[in-house]
C-alpha positions in Angstrom: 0.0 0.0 0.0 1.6 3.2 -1.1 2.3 5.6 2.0 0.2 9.1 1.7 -0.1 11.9 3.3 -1.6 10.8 7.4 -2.2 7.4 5.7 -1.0 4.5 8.1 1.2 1.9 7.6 1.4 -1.4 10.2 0.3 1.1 12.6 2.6 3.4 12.2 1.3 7.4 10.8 3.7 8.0 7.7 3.9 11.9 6.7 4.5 12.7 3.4 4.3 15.9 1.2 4.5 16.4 -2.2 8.3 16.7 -4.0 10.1 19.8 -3.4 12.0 19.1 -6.7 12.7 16.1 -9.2 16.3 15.2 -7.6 16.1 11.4 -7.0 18.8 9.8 -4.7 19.5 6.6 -5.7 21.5 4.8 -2.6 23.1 1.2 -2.9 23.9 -0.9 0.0 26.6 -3.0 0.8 28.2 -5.7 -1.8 26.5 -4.1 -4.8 30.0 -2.1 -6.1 30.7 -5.8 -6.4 27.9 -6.5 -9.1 29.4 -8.1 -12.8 31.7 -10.2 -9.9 30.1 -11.6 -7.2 27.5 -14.2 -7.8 26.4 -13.8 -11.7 24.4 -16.7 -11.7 22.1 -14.4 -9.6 23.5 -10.7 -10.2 24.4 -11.2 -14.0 27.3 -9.8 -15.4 25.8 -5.9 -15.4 28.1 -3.6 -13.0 27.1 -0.5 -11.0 28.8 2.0 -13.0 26.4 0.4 -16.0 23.7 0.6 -13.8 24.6 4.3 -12.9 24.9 5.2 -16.5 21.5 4.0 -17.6 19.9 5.4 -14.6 21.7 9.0 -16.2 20.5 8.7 -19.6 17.0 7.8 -18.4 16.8 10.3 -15.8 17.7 13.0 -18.2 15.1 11.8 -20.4 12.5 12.2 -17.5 13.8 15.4 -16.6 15.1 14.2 -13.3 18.3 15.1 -11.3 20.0 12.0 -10.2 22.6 11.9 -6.8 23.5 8.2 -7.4 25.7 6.6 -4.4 27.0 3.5 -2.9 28.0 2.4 0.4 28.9 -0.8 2.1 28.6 0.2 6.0 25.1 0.5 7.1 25.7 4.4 9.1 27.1 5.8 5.6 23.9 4.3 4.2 21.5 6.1 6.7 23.9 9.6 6.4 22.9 9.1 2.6 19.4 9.3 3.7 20.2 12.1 5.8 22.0 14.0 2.9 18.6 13.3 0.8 16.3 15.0 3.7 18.9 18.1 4.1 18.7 18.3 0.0 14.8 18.5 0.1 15.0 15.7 -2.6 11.9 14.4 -4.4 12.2 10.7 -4.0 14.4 8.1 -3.1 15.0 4.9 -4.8 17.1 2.3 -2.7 18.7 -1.4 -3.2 19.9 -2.0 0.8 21.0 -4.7 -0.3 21.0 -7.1 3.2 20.1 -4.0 4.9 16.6 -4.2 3.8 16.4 -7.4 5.7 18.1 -6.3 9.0 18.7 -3.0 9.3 16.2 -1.0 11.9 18.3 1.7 11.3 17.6 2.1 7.5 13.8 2.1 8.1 13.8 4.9 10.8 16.1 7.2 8.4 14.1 6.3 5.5 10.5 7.0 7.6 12.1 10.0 8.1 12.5 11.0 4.4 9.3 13.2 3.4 9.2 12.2 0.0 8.5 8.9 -2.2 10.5 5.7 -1.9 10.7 3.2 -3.9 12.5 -0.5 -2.8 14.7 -1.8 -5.6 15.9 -5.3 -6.0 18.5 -6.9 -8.9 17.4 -10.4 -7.7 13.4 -11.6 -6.5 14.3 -12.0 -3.2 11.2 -14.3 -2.9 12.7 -16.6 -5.0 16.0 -17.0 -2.6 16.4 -17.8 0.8 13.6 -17.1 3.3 15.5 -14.6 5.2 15.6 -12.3 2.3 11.7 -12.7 2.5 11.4 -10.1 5.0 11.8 -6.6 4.6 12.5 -3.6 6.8 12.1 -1.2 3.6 8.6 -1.7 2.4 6.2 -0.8 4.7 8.1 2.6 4.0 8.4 2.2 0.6 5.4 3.4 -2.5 6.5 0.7 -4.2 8.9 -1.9 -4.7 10.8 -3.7 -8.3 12.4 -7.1 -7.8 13.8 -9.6 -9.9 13.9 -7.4 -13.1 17.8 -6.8 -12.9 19.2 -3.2 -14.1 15.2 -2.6 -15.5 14.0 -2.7 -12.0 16.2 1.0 -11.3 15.3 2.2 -15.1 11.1 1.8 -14.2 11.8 2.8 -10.8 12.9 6.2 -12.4 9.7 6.0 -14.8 7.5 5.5 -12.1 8.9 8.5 -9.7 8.8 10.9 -12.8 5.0 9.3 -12.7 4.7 10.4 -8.9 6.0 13.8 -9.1 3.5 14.3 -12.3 0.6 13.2 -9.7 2.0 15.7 -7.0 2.1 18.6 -9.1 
């Protein structure tokens, strides 16, 4: 269930207002500058920097500014998130990676974040092991892409430019 304005979410009253401006933060977690290397039976052969070019080309298309950033240690993730609030950003779309399965501390800064949010995964994490079935992300997150690979960030972009149009 997308998160509104005063709508409420496992309980929980989730604020959000309408984009300030069409910067998206796009924020990796840990392992993923490892994509094209680690595990491309699962992650394919595609690297970050090829993700982070396509996300570029298509943002310009969509007339949306991009801050696209990667960290490994869960605190640098979170300050990410903090960056995005001090920036008045429109949206964030996020890949945790493991984070979104453990990390408390993600959530919170991300329930924090005013604008929309949308969960990316490379992989369907429903189709791996049932401790990636759980996430800490979505019941903060609009909307979440899995198991599309790069695609998932390129209509995660699509879909924010979408949002903003609404909220304008």
């Amino acid at each position: 269930m997308p998160a509104s304005a005063g709508s409420v979410v496992q309980g929980m009253t989730v604020r959000r207002r309408d984009a300030v401006n069409r910067t998206v933060f796009i924020l990796n977690g840990p392992n993923l500058n490892l994509l094209g290397q680690r595990e491309p039976e699962t992650y394919g052969r595609t690297t970050l920097a090829d993700i982070e070019a396509a996300c570029r080309e298509k943002a310009a298309a969509l007339g949306l500014a991009v801050d696209f950033r990667q960290k490994n240690g869960e605190g640098e993730l979170v300050s990410d998130i903090h960056d995005a609030i001090s920036a008045r950003a429109g949206g964030i779309i996020i890949n945790a990676g493991a984070y979104t399965h453990t990390s408390i501390a993600v959530h919170d800064a991300l329930r924090a974040f005013p604008g929309r949010i949308i969960e990316v995964h490379l992989s369907n994490t429903f189709a791996r092991e049932s401790f990636r079935h759980h996430s800490h992300i979505s019941p903060v997150a609009d909307g979440i892409i899995a198991g599309l690979g790069m695609q998932g960030y390129l209509l995660a972009l699509q879909a924010m430019a979408s949002l903003f149009e609404e909220a304008a």
